[in-house]
C-alpha positions as CSV (number, residue, x, y, z in Angstrom):
1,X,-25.9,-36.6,-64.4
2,X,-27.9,-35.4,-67.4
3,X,-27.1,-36.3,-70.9
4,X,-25.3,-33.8,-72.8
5,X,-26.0,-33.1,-76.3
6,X,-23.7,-30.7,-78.8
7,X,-25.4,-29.0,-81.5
8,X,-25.9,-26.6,-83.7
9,X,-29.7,-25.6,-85.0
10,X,-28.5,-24.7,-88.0
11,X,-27.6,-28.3,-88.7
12,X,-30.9,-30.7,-89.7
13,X,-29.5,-33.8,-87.4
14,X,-29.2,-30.9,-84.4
15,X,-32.7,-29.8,-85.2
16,X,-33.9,-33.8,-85.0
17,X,-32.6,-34.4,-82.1
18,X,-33.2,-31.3,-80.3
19,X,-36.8,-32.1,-81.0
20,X,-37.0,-35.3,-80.0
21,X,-35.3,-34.9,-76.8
22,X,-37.6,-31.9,-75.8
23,X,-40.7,-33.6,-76.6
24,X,-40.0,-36.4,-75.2
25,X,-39.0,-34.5,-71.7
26,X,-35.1,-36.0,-71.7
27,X,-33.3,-34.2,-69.5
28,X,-30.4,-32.6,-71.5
29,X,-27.6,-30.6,-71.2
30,X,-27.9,-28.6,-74.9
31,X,-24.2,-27.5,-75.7
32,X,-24.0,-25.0,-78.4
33,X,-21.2,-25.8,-80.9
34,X,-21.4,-22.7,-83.5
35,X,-19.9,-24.5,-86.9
36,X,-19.5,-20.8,-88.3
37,X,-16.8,-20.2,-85.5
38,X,-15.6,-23.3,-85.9
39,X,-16.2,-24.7,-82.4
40,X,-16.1,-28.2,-83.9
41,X,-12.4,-28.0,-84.1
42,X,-11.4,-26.8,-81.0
43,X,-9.4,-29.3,-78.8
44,X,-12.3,-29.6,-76.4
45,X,-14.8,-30.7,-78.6
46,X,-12.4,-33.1,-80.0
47,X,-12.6,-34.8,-77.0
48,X,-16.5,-35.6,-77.1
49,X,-16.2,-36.2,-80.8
50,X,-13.0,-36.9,-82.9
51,X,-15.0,-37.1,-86.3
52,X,-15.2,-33.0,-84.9
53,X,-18.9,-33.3,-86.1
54,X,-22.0,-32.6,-84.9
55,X,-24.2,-33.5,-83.6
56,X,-22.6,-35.4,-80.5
57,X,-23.6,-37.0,-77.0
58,X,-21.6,-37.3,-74.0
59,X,-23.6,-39.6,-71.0
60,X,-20.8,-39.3,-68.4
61,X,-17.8,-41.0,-69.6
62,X,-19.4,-42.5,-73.0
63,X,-19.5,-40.7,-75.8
64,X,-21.6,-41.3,-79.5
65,X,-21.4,-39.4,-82.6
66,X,-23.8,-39.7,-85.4
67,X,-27.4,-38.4,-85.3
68,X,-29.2,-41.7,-86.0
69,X,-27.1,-44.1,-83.4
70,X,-27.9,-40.7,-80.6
71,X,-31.5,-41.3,-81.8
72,X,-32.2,-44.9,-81.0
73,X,-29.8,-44.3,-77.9
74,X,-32.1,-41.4,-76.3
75,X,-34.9,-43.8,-77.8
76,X,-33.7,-46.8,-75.9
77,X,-32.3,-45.1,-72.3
78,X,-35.3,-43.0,-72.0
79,X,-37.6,-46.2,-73.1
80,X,-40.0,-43.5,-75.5
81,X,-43.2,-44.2,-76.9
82,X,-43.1,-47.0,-79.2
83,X,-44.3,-45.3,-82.4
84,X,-40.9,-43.4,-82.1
85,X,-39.0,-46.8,-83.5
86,X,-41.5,-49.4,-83.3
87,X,-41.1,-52.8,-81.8
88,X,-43.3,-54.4,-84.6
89,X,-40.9,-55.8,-87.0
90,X,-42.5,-54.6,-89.9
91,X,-42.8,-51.0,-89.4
92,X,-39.3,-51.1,-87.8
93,X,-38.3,-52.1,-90.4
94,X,-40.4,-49.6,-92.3
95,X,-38.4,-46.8,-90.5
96,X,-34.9,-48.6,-90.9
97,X,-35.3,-47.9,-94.3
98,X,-36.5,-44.5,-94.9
99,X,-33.5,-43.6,-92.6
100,X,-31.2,-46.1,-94.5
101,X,-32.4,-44.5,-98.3
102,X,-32.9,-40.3,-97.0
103,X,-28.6,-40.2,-97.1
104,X,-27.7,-40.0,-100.1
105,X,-31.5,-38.2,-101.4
106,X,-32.9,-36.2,-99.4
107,X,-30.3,-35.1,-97.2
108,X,-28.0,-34.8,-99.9
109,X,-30.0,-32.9,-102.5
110,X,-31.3,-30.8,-99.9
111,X,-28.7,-29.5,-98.4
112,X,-27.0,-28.5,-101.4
113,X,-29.8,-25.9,-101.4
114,X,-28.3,-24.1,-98.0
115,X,-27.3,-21.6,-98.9
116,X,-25.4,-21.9,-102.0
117,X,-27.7,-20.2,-104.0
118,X,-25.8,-20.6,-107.2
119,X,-26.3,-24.6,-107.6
120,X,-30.1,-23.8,-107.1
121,X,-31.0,-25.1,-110.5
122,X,-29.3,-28.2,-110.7
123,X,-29.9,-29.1,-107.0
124,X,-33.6,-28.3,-107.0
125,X,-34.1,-30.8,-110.6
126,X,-32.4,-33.4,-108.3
127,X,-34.3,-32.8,-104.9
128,X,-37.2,-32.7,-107.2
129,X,-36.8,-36.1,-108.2
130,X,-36.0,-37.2,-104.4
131,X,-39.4,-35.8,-103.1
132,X,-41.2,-37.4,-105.9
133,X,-40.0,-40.6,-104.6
134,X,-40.4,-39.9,-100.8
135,X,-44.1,-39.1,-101.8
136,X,-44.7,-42.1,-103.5
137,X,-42.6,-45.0,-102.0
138,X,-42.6,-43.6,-98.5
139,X,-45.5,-41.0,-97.7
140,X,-47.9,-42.9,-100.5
141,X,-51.4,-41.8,-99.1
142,X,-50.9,-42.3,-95.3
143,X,-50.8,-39.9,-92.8
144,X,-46.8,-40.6,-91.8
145,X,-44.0,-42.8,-93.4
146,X,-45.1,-45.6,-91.2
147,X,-48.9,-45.4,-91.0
148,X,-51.2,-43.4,-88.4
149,X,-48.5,-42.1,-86.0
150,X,-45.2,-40.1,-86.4
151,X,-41.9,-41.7,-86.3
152,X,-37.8,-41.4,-86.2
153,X,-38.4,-41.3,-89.7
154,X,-40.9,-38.6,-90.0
155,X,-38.6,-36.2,-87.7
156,X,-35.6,-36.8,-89.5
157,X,-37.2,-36.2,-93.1
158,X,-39.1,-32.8,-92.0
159,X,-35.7,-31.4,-90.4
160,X,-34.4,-32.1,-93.8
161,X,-37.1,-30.8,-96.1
162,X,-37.0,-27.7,-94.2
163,X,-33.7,-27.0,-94.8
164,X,-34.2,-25.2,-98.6
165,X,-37.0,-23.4,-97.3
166,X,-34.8,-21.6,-94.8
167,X,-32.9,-19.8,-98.0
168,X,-36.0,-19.1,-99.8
169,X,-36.7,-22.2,-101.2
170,X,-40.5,-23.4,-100.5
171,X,-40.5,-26.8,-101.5
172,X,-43.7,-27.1,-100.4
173,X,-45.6,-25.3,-102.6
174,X,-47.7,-26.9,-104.9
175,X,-47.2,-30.1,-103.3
176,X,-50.6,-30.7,-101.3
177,X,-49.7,-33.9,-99.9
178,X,-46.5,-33.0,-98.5
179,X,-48.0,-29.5,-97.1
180,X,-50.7,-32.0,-95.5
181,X,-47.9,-34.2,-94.0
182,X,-45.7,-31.5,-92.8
183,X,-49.0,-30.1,-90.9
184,X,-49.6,-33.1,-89.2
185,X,-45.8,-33.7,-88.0
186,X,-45.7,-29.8,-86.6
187,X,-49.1,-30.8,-84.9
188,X,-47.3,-34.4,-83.8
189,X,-44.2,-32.5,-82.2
190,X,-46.3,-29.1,-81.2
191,X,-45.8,-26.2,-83.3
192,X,-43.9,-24.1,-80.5
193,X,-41.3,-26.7,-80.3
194,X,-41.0,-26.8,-84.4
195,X,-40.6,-23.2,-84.7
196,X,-37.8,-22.5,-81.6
197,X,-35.9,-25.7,-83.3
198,X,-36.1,-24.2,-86.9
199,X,-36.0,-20.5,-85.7
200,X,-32.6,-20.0,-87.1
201,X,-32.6,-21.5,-90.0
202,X,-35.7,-19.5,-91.1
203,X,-34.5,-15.9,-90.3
204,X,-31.1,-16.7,-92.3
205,X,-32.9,-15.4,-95.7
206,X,-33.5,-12.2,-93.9
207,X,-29.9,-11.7,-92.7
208,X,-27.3,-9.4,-93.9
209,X,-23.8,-9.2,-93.9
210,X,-23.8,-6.0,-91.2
211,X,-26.1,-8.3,-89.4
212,X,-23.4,-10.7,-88.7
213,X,-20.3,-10.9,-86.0
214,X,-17.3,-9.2,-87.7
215,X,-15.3,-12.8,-88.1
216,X,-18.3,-14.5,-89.7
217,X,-18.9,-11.4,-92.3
218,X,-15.9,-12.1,-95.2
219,X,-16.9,-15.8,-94.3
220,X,-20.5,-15.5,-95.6
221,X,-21.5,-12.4,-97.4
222,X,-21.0,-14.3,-100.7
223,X,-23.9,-16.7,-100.0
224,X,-26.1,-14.0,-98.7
225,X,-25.9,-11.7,-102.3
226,X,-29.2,-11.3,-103.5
């Protein structure tokens, strides 16, 4: 029985794990819970996950919620390449924290970004000062967070940092190192794989409100005003 994994793309810890799953060839089931129609509350889902959040596992009977546990649990079953989550101490460690420290910054600042347009200003001053510190505590001048190959903690910061830029918000520009960084993780993961996992997120700028499924149009025109 393959694993079965419920996500939505839309969602940054969906995108991470959908990733890392197809790159590392893990037979999946990939469930599609739409948090737009609210298939996170149905019954049925409640029964996989009663946080009702996603994204969730199901491995026959067990069942894990939380993106960073499902991580290390596809990391572990599936026995993937060390650089993943090393087994060195030291650079495990090295990934325990940028995954400990992105909560509350970079995951937080960013997604205010998406797509509340009107909290732009306030949430890009603060997500300014969160990539300021990921370049200089955690990137500094090597290739990825942990040193010469891509890690948990690479994948879960670019699904993050892509997030803004999906409702117009390139927070890459005139950031050289982090444009050189986010090259070299599309590169690490394969840039087909990068762009099916993040093609939703980046055609949502584009939408418009006749574009959408009559129940999700009164839900989201207001974030889609120019």
């Amino acid at each position: 029985m393959v694993v079965e994994l419920f996500l939505d793309l839309r969602s940054q810890p969906c995108r991470a794990l959908f990733i890392f799953a197809k790159k590392n060839n893990i037979p999946f089931e990939f469930k599609d819970v739409e948090l737009l129609k609210g298939h996170h509350l149905s019954e049925e889902f409640g029964k996989v996950n009663v946080l009702k959040k996603v994204p969730a596992l199901k491995d026959g009977a067990f069942t894990l919620a939380e993106s960073i546990a499902i991580l290390l649990y596809l990391s572990r079953k599936f026995n993937t390449p060390d650089h993943w989550y090393p087994s060195d101490l030291q650079k495990r460690a090295r990934v325990d924290e940028y995954l400990s420290w992105q909560h509350t910054t970079i995951r937080e600042k960013g997604s205010s970004l998406f797509p509340i347009k009107y909290v732009w200003e306030e949430a890009v001053e603060e997500l300014n000062s969160a990539l300021k510190q990921f370049e200089e505590k955690f990137l500094q001048d090597k290739p990825f967070i942990v040193g010469n190959e891509i890690s948990l903690a690479d994948l879960v910061a670019i699904v993050e940092l892509m997030q803004p830029v999906g409702c117009g918000c390139d927070i890459f520009e005139n950031r050289p190192k982090l444009v050189e960084w986010r090259s070299r993780v599309e590169e690490a993961v394969g840039k087909e794989l990068f762009q099916q996992a993040h093609e939703i997120i980046l055609n949502v700028k584009n939408m418009s409100t006749t574009q959408l499924p009559p129940e999700l149009r009164e839900h989201v025109k207001q974030f889609l005003k120019p």
